[in-house]
C-alpha positions in Angstrom: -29.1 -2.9 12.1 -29.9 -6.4 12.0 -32.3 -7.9 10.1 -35.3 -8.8 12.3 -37.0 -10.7 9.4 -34.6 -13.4 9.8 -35.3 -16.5 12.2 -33.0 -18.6 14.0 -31.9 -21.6 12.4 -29.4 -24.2 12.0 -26.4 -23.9 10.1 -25.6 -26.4 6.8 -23.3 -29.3 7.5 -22.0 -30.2 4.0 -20.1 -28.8 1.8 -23.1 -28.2 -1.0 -24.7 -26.2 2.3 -21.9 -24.2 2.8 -21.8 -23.2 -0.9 -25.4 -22.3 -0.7 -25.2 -20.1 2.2 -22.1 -17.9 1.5 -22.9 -14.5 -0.2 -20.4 -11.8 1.8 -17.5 -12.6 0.9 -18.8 -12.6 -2.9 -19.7 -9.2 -2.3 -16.6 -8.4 -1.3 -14.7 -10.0 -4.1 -16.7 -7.5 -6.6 -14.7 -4.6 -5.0 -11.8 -7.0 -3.9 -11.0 -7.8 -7.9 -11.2 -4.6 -9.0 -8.9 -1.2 -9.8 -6.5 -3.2 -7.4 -6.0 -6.0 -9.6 -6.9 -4.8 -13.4 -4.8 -1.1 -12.9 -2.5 -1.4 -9.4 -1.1 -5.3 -9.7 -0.3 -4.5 -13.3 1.3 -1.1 -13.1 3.7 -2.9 -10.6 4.6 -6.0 -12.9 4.9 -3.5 -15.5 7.4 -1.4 -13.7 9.1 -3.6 -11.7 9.0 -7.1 -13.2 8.8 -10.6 -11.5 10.7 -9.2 -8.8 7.2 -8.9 -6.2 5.5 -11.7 -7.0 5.7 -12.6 -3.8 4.8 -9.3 -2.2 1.8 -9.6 -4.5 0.9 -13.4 -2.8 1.4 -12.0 0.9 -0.7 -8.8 0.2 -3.5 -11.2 -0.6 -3.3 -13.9 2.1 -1.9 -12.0 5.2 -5.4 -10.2 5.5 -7.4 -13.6 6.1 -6.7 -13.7 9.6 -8.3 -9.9 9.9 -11.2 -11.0 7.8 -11.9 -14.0 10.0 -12.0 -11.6 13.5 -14.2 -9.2 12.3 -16.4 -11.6 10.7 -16.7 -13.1 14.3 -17.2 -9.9 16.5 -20.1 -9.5 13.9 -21.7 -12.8 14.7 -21.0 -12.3 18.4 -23.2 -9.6 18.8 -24.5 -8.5 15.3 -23.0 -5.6 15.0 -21.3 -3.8 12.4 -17.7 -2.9 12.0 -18.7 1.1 13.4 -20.4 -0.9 16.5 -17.1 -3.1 17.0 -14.5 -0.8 17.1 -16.7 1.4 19.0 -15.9 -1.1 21.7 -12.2 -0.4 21.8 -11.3 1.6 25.1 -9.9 5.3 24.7 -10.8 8.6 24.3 -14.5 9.6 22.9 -15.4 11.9 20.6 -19.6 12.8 20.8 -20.1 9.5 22.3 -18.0 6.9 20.1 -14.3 5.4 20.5 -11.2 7.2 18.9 -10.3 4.4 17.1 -13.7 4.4 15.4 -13.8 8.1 13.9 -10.1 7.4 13.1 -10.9 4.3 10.6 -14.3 5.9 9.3 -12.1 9.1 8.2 -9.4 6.6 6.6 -12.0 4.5 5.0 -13.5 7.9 3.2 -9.5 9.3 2.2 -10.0 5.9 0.7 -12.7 6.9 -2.0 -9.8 9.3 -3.8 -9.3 5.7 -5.4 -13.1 5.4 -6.6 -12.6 8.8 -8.6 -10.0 7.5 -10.3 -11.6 4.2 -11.5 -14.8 6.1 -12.2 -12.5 8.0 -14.5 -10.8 4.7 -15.9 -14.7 3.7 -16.7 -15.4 6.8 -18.4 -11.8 6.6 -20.3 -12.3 2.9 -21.0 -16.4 3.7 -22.6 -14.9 6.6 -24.8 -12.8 4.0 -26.4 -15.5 2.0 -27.4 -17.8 4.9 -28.4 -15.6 8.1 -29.2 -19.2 9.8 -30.5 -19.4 11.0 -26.2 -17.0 12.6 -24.2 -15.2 10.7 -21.0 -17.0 13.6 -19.3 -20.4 12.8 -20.3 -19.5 8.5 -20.6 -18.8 9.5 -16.3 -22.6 11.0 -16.0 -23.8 8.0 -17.9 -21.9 5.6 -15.5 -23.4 7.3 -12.5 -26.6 7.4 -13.8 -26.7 3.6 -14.4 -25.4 3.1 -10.9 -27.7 4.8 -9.3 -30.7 3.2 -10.9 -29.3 -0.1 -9.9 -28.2 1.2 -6.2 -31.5 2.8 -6.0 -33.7 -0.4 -5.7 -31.2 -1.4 -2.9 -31.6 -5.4 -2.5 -28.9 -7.8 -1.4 -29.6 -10.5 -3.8 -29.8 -8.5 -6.7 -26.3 -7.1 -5.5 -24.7 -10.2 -4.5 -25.9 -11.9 -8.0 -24.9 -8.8 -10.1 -21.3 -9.1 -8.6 -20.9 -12.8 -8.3 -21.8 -12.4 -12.6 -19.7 -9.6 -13.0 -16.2 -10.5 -11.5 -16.9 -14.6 -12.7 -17.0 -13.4 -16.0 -13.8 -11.5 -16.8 -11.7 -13.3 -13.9 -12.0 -16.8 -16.2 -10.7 -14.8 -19.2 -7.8 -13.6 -17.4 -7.0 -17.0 -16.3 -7.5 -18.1 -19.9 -5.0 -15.5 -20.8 -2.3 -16.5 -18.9 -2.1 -19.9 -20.2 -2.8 -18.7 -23.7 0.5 -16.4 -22.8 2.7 -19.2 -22.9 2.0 -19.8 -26.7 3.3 -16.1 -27.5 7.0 -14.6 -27.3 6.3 -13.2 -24.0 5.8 -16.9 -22.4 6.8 -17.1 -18.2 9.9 -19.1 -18.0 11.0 -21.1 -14.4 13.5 -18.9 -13.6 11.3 -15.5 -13.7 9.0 -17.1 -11.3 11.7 -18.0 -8.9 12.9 -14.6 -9.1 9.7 -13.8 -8.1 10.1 -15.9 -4.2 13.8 -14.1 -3.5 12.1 -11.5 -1.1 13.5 -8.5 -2.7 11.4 -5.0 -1.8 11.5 -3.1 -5.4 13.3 0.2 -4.5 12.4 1.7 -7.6 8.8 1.1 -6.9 8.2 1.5 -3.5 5.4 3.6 -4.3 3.6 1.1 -6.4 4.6 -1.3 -3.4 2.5 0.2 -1.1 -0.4 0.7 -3.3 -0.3 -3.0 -3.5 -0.6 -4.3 -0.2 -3.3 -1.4 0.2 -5.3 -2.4 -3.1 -5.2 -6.3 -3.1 -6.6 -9.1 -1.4 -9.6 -8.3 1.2 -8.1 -4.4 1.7 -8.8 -2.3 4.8 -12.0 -0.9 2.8 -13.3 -4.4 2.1 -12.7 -5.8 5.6 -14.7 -2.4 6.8 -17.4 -3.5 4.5 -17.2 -7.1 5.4 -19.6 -7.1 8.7 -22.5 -4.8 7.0 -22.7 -8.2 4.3 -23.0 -10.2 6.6 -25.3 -8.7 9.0 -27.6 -8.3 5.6 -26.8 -12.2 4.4 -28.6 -12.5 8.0 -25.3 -14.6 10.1 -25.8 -13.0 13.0 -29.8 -13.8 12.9 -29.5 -17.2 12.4 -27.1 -18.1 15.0 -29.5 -15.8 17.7 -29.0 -13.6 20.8 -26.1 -14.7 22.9 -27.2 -18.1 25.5 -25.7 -19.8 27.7 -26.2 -23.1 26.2 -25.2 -25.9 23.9 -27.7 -24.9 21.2 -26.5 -21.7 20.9 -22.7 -22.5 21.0 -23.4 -25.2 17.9 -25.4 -22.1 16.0 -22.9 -20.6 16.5 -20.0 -22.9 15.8 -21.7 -23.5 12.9 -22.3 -20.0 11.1 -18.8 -19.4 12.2 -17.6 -22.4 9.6 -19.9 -20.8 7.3 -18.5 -17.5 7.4 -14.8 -19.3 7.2 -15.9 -20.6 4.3 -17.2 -17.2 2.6 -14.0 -15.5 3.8 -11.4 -18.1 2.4 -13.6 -17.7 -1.0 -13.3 -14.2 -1.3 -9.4 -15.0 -0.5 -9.0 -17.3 -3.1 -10.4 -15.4 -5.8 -8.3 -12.7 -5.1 -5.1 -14.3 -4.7 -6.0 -16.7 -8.2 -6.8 -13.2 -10.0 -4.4 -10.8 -8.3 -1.6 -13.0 -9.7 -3.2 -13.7 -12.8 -2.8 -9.7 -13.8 0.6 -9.4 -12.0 1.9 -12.2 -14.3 0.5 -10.7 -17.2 1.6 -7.0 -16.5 5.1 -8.6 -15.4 5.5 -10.5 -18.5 3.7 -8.1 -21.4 3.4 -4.3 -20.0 7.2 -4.8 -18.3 8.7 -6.1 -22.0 7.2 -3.9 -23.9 7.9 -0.6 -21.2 4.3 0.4 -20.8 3.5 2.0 -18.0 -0.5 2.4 -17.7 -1.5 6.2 -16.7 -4.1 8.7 -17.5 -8.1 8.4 -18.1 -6.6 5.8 -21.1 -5.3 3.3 -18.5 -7.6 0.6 -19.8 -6.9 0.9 -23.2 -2.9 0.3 -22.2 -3.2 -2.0 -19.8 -5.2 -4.3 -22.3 -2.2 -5.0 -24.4 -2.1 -7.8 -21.6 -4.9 -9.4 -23.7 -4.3 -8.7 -26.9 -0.5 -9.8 -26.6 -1.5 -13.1 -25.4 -5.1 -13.9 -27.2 -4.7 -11.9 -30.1 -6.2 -8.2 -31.5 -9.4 -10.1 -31.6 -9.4 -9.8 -27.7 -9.2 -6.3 -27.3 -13.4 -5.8 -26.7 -13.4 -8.9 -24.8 -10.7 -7.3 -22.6 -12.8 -4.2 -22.4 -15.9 -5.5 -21.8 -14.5 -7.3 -19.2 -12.4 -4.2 -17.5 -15.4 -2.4 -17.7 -17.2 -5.7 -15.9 -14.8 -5.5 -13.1 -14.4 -1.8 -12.2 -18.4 -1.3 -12.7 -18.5 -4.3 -9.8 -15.9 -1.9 -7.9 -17.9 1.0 -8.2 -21.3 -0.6 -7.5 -20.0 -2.4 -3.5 -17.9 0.6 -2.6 -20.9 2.9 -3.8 -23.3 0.4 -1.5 -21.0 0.2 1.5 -20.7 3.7 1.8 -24.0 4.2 1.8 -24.3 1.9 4.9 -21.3 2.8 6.6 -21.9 6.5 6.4 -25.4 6.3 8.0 -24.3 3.9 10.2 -21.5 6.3 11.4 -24.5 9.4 12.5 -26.5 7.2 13.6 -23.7 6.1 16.3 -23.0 9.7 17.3 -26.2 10.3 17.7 -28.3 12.3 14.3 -32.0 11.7 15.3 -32.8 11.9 11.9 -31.5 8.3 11.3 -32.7 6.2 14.5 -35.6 5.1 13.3 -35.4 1.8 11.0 -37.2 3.5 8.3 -35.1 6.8 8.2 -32.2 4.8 8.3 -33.0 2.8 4.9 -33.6 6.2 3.2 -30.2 7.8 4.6 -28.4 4.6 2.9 -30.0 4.9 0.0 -29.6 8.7 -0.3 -25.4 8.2 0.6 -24.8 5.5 -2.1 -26.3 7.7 -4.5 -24.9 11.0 -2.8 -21.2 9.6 -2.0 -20.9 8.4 -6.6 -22.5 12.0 -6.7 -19.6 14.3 -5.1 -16.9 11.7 -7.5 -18.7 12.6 -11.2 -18.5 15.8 -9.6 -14.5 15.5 -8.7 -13.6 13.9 -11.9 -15.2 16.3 -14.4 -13.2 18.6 -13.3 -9.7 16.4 -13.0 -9.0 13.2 -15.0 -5.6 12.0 -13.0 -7.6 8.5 -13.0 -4.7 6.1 -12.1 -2.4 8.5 -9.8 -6.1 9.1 -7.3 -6.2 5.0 -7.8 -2.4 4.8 -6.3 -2.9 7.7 -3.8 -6.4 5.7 -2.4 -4.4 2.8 -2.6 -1.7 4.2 -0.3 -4.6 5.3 2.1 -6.3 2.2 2.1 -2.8 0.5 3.2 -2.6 2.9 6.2 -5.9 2.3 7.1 -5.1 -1.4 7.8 -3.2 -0.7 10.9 -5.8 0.6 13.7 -8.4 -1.3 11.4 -6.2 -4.9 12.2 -4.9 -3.0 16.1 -9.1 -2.5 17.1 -9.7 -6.4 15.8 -6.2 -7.6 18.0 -7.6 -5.9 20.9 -11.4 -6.8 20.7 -10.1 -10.2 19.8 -7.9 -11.1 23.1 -11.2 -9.6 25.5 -13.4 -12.4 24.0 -14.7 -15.1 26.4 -12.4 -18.3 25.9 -15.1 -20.2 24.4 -16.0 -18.2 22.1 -12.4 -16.4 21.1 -10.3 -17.7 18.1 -7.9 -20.8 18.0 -4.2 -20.2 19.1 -3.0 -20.6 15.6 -5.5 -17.6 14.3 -4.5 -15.6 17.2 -1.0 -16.4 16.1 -1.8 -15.6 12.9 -3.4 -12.4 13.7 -0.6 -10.8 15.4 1.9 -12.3 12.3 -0.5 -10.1 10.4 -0.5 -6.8 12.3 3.7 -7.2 13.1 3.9 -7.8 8.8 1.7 -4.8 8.1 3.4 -2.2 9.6 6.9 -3.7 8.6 5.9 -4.1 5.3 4.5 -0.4 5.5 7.8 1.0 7.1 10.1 -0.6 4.7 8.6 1.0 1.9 8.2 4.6 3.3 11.7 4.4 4.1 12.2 3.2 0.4 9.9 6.0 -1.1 11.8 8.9 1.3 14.9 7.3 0.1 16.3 6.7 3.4 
């Protein structure tokens, strides 16, 4: 899979360089800031208030540590997130690990969540332009996504997203601090209600649809290793050596990708927070709770409450900015990830390099295909969002078990520090609390 075009070379020392040479984790963001943020965060500040702020902040930090693992298996041995879990011991199925065929079928229950905001698209054009149906406003989307998927280069991609999610996540900033000139201003004590580590009982639902939906999710840390194997990492740092050259490649791509991953980290935890405040604040005061293909159009009372009626198209151009992005990397990485996925068990169809490229572009053009297809004929946009959320969420545990495993059998010199291992296993032990709390909560027990 790796890109044989690229040559070996050295890795940027300063912090100009470092800018220059991340791209992945921008990628990432543009699915990362997406339904998550502009339909999940605010549905759970709508119904719950303050209350999970800081469920909202640990859903977007506690992934890092999972980001960084993967990231490093990639550069390793250039593989992709299929090859490195396929490397977990167990039982085989056709050839490939359990653990493999186990997070490929999570990361496709996943795509219930891509119907929905394909919906939320169509729903959110109709608004605009009631002279077309959301059924024919989906076709459109799909169409324009597929001419733009078709052509199939990284740097278009990592530029169209990069312009995309830039755009509307300085507005939403910009509307937070514009909120505290309106009657629905955040006051010191609803933020500190926000740190007193309640669970929301009455939203346990929502809950879980958070930590699955914000921050780098189990889907975006699948697609992580695929960006970087085409940003060409793994190629620059070169074949494994037993020398000092190659451990400072090396070292240095692995400071590179840091760098990429704590950016796509940041941006979601400075957005993610940004719409939580506003949905906690607005939707929650006013007892909105977003639903249906006109989710959009209710959840940007967020905008218009705190800008003014004059924001309302700015709002939707910019909701339409951020779930496009969504549609356009989860539309790519499935493409990748599904031919990636025969091709490890073995379809001959797909081993040569040439056949392969064709297969991707065929999926990302097949996979958007079968969800016009789903939605035309059902328009629950924002209960398949929370449903895909909820997979996503369970998909983080053999996702973050197959990175702890790889991660302790790597060569001491190569292998993470002792505080990222700590912080790996912090990760995996809060997961599947977090997970448990809130199923018990949801089955009311």
């Amino acid at each position: 899979m790796a890109d044989e075009h690229k040559a070996i070379r050295e890795a940027p020392t300063g912090f100009g360089g470092l800018l220059r040479n991340i791209g992945p984790g921008v990628i990432v963001s543009g699915s990362v800031v997406g339904s998550g943020e502009l339909l999940v965060t605010t549905r759970m500040g709508a119904e719950v208030g303050f209350v999970f702020l800081w469920g909202v902040i640990l859903a977007c930090l506690i992934k890092y540590a999972i980001q960084l693992e993967l990231g490093r298996q990639c550069i390793l041995r250039n593989s992709t997130t299929i090859e490195i879990l396929d490397r977990v011991p167990g039982q085989r199925i056709k050839g490939v690990s359990w653990i493999a065929w186990l997070c490929v079928a999570g990361y496709f229950s996943v795509t219930v969540a891509v119907i929905g905001i394909l919906g939320s698209v169509a729903g959110l054009m109709v608004t605009i332009f009631p002279f077309l149906s959301e059924q024919i406003w989906a076709v459109v989307v799909f169409m324009g996504m597929s001419v733009l998927l078709w052509r199939g280069l990284y740097n278009d991609l990592e530029t169209m997203v990069a312009a995309l999610v830039a755009t509307f996540s300085l507005v939403v900033i910009g509307s937070v601090l514009a909120l505290q000139g309106t009657d629905y201003a955040i006051s010191g004590a609803q933020i500190a209600a926000g740190f007193r580590f309640e669970m929301p009982s009455d939203g346990a639902f929502v809950a879980l649809a958070v930590m699955g939906s914000v921050g780098a999710t189990a889907v975006e840390l699948f697609m992580y290793p695929y960006w970087i194997v085409e940003k060409g990492y793994p190629s620059f740092v070169g074949p494994r050596q037993d020398s000092d050259e190659w451990r400072a490649r090396y070292r240095g791509w692995m400071r590179v990708m840091m760098a990429d991953a704590g950016v796509c980290t940041g941006i979601a935890l400075v957005i993610t927070c940004a719409y939580y405040l506003l949905g906690a604040s607005v939707l929650n005061t006013l007892n909105v709770l977003p639903e249906g293909m006109k989710v959009v159009e209710q959840v940007s009372l967020i905008f218009t409450k705190s800008i003014g009626d004059w924001a309302y198209y700015i709002f939707m151009f910019g909701g339409f900015c951020t779930l496009f992005s969504t549609l356009l990397v989860f539309a790519a990485s499935s493409g990748r990830i599904g031919a990636d996925f025969l091709r490890r068990v073995g379809v001959a169809a797909l081993s040569a390099d040439d056949s392969y490229r064709r297969w991707v572009r065929i999926f990302q053009i097949g996979f958007p295909f079968l969800w016009l297809v789903f939605i035309l004929f059902d328009s629950r946009t924002l209960d398949f969002v929370l449903k895909g959320a909820n997979a996503n969420n369970l998909l983080l545990i053999p996702v973050a078990y197959g990175v702890l495993h790889l991660a302790m059998k790597t060569p001491e010199r190569e292998r993470m520090s002792m505080w990222t291992e700590l912080a790996l296993l912090l990760t995996l032990w809060a997961i599947i609390n977090f997970t448990a709390i809130n199923i018990f909560n949801l089955l009311g027990l």
